[in-house]
C-alpha positions in Angstrom: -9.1 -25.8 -88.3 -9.7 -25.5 -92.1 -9.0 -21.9 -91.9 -5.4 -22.9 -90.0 -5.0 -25.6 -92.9 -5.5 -22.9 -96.0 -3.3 -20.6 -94.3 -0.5 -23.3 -93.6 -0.8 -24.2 -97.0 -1.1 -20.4 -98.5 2.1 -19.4 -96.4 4.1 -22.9 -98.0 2.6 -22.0 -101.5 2.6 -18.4 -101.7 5.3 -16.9 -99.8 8.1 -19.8 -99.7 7.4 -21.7 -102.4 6.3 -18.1 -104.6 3.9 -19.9 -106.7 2.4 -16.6 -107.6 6.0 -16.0 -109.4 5.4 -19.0 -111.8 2.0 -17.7 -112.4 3.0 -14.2 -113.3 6.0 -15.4 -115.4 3.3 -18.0 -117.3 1.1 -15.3 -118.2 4.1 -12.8 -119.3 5.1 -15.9 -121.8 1.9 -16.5 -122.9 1.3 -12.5 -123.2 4.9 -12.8 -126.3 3.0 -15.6 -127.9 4.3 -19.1 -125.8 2.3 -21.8 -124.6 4.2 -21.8 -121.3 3.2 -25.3 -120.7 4.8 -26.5 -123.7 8.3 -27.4 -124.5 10.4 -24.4 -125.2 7.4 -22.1 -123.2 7.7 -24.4 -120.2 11.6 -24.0 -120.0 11.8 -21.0 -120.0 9.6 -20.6 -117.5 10.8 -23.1 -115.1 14.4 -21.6 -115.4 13.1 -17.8 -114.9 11.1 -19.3 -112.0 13.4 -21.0 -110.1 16.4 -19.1 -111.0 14.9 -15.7 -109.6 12.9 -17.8 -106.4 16.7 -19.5 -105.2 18.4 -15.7 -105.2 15.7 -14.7 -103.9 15.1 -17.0 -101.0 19.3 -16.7 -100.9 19.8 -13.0 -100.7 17.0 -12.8 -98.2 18.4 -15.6 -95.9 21.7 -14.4 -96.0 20.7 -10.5 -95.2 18.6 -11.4 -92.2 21.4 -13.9 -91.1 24.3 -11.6 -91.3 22.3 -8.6 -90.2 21.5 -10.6 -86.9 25.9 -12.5 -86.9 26.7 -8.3 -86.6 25.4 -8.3 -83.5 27.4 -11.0 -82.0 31.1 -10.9 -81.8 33.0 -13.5 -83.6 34.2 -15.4 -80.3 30.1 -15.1 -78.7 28.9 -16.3 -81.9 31.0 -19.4 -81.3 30.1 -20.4 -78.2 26.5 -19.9 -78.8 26.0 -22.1 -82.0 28.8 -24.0 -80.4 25.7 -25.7 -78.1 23.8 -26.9 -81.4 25.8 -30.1 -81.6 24.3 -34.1 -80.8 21.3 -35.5 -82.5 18.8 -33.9 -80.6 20.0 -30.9 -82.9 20.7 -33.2 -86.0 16.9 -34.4 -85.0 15.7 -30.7 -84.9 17.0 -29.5 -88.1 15.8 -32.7 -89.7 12.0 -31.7 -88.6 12.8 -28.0 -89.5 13.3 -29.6 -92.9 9.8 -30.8 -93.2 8.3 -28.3 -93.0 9.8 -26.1 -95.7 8.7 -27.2 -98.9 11.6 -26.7 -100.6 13.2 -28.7 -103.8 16.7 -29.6 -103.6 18.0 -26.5 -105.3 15.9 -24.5 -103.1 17.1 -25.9 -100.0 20.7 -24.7 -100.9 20.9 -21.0 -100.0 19.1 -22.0 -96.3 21.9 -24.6 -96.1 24.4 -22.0 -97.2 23.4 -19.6 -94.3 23.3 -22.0 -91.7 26.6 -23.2 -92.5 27.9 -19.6 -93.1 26.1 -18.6 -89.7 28.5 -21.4 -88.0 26.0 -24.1 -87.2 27.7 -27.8 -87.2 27.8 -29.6 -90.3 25.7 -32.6 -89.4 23.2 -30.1 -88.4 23.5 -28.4 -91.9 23.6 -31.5 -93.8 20.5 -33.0 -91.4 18.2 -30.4 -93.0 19.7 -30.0 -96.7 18.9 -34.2 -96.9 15.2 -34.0 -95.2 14.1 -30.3 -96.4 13.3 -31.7 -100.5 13.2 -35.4 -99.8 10.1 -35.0 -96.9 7.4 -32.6 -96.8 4.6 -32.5 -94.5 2.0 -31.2 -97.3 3.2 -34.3 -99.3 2.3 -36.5 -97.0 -1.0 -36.4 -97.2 -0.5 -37.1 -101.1 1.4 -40.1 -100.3 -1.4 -41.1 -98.3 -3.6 -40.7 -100.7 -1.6 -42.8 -103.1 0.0 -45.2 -100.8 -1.7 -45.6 -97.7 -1.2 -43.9 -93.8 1.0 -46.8 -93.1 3.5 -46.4 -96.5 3.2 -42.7 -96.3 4.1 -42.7 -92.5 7.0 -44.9 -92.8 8.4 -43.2 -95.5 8.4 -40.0 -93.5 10.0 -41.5 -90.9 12.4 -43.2 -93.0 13.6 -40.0 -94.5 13.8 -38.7 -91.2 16.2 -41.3 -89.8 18.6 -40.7 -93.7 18.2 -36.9 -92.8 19.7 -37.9 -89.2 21.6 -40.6 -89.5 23.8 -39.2 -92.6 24.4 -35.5 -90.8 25.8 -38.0 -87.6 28.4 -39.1 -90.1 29.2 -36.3 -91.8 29.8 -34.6 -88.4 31.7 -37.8 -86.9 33.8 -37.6 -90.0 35.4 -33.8 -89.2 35.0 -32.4 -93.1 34.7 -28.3 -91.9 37.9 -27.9 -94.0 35.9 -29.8 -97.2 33.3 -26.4 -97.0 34.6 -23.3 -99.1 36.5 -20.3 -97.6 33.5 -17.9 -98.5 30.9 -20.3 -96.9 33.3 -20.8 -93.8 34.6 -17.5 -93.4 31.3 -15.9 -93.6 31.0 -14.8 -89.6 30.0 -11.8 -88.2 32.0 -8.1 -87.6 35.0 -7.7 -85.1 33.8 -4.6 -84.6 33.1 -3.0 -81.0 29.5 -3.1 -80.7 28.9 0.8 -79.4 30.3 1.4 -82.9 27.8 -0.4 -84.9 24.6 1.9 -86.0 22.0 0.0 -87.5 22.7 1.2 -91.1 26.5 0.2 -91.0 24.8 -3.3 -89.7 22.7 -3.1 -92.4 25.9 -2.1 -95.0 27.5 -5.2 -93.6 24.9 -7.6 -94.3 24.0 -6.7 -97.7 27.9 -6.7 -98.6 27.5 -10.4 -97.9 24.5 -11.2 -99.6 25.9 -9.2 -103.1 29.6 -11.7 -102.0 27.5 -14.5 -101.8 25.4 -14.4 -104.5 28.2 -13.7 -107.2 30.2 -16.9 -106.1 26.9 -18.7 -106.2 25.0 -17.3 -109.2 26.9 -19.1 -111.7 25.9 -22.2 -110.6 22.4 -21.3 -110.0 22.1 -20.9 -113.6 23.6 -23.7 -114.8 22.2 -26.1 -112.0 18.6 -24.7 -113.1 19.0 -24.6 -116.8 19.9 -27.8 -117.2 17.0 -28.6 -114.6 14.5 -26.9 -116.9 15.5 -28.8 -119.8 15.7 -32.3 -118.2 12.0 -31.2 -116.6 10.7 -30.1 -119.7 12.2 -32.7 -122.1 12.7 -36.1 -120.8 9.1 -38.1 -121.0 7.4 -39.5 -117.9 7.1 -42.6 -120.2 10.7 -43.0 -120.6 11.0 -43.4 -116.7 8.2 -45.3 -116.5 8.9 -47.8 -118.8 12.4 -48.2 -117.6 11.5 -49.1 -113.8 8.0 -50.1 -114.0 9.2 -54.2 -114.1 10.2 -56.4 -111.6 13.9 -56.1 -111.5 15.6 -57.4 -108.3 18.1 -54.2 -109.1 14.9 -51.9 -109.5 16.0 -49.8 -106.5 19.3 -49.1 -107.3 18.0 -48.5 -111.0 15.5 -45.9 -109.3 18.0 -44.6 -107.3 20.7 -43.6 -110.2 17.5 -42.7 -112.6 16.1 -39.7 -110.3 19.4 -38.1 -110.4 19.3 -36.8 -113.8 15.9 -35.6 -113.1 14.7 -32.3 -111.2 11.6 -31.9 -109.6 10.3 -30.9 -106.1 8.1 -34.3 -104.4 4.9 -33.0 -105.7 6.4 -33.1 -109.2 7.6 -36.9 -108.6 3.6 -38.1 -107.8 2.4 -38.3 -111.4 5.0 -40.9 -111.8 5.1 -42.5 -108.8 1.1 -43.7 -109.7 2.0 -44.3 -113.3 4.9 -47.0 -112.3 2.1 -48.3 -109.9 -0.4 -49.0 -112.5 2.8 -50.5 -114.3 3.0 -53.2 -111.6 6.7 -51.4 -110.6 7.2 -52.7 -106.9 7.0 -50.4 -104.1 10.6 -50.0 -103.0 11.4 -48.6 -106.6 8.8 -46.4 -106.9 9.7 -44.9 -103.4 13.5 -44.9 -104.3 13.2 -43.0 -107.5 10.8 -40.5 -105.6 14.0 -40.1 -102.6 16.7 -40.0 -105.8 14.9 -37.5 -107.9 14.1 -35.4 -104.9 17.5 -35.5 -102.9 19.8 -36.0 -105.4 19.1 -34.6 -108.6 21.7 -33.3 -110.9 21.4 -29.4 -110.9 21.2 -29.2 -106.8 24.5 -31.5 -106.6 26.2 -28.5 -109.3 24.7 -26.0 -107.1 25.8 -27.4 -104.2 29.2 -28.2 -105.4 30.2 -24.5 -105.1 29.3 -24.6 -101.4 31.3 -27.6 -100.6 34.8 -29.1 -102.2 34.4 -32.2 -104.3 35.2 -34.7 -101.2 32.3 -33.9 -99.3 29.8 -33.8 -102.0 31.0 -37.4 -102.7 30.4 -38.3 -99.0 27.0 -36.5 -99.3 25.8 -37.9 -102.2 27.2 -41.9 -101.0 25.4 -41.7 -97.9 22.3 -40.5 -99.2 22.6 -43.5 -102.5 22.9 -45.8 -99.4 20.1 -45.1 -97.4 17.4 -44.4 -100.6 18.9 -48.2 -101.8 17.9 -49.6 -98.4 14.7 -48.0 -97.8 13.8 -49.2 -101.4 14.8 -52.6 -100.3 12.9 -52.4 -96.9 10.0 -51.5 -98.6 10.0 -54.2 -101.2 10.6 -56.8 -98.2 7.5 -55.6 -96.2 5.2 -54.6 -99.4 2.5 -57.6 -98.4 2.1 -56.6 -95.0 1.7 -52.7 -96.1 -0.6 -52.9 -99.3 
């Protein structure tokens, strides 16, 4: 069993979440004379980090993806991932979301090649909320911090936001709200006997280079000014601010993690330093959901996958239910603690 556990948590670290990356950028800065922990050293690290992990986690996703649409005709293609609809698949991509420890930012290009690949928006939008905001390796930091019960219900909480807000988006019929390129992004008309596997492979890579210069603009934007706010704006700023007894804590919490960027892990250190503040539960929880769904650079990013409606209705649902989990949880904190 612990040999399962270290190579679950070598495959999440090392090949999704390419820590070895950060560690061979770190020592490259620190080779040109920069403390890569410190201010300017650390930004730039966390934006060549991130920036070169997103394209590549895109360009893969969307090679593989579009090398397997070329085998599937445009009107097969439909009626296959036309069967992925009802919350039994909104439940499904909600669990794959937990267990790809992914930040916001990083949960983009999967949730541009799902969408691309045709699946259902609620189904899309299902995993893009539950893929930063709950993590299974997390959870056993939450418990260690909060409890089984807190850690537990939060899971499940996230879970039923993840569900609950891709049901709506899907009930509300926004496919138009998606850009052309993300919508339009299907496989080859192309008789299949004519198709050798290099012309597939051709046709796959010609969408990943499409794909990634609508998107790379973004990327670098969304992740500079996510390396800055990580790098710059102190944990005793936040913790100061929420770390009271406000009865509008939660919503504070949930408007003050959007400005931030960091994956759940990241969110932790100050999580237990608003504890030891005395900051009630519900807040805490809410600025760990805010700062993890919602944050600033992965609503840019995502903004060039989706037209301005729909990243409203994303970003109101989600404010919605991280306000009333933070709200639950300050209702029930004496029965949990």
């Amino acid at each position: 069993m612990q040999a399962i556990k270290a190579g679950w948590a070598f495959f999440q670290d090392e090949v999704l979440g390419m820590r070895w990356l950060s560690r061979l950028i770190g020592s490259g800065l620190e080779a040109c004379g920069l403390d890569s922990t410190g201010g300017l050293g650390g930004t730039l690290r966390f934006f060549l980090y991130d920036t070169v992990k997103i394209m590549v986690l895109l360009g893969v996703l969307i090679l593989i993806i579009s090398y397997i649409q070329s085998y599937f005709p445009p009107e097969r293609a439909r009626k296959i991932l036309g069967r992925f609809h009802g919350v039994g698949a909104r439940c499904a991509a909600a669990l794959l979301g937990t267990v790809t420890p992914f930040c916001s930012c990083s949960s983009i290009p999967l949730f541009i090649g799902f969408t691309s690949a045709g699946l259902p928006l609620g189904v899309t939008f299902s995993f893009l909320i539950s893929s930063p905001m709950v993590d299974l390796g997390s959870l056993v930091l939450l418990m260690s911090i909060f409890g089984w019960k807190v850690a537990v219900v939060y899971v499940v909480l996230g879970l039923l936001i993840a569900v609950v807000g891709g049901t709506m988006i899907e009930q509300l019929h926004l496919e138009n709200q998606v850009e052309e390129f993300i919508r339009h992004g299907h496989a080859m008309d192309i008789p299949q006997e004519q198709l050798r596997p290099r012309d597939r492979l051709r046709y796959a890579w010609k969408q990943v280079v499409s794909t990634a210069k609508k998107v790379a603009p973004y990327v670098l934007v969304g992740v500079g000014i996510g390396a800055v706010i990580h790098n710059w704006i102190p944990a005793e700023f936040i913790v100061k601010l929420l770390g009271t007894g406000n009865p509008f804590g939660v919503i504070i919490a949930a408007l003050a993690g959007i400005p931030m960027y960091a994956d759940i892990f990241g969110t932790i250190p100050i999580a237990e330093a608003l504890l030891a503040k005395g900051a009630q539960l519900g807040v805490v929880l809410s600025f760990m959901m805010g700062v993890t769904t919602l944050s600033l650079p992965s609503m840019i990013m995502l903004r060039k996958a989706v037209k301005p409606k729909l990243l409203g209705i994303f970003v109101a649902i989600c404010a919605i239910g991280i306000i009333v989990v933070g709200y639950f949880f300050n209702a029930v904190q004496f029965l949990m603690i």
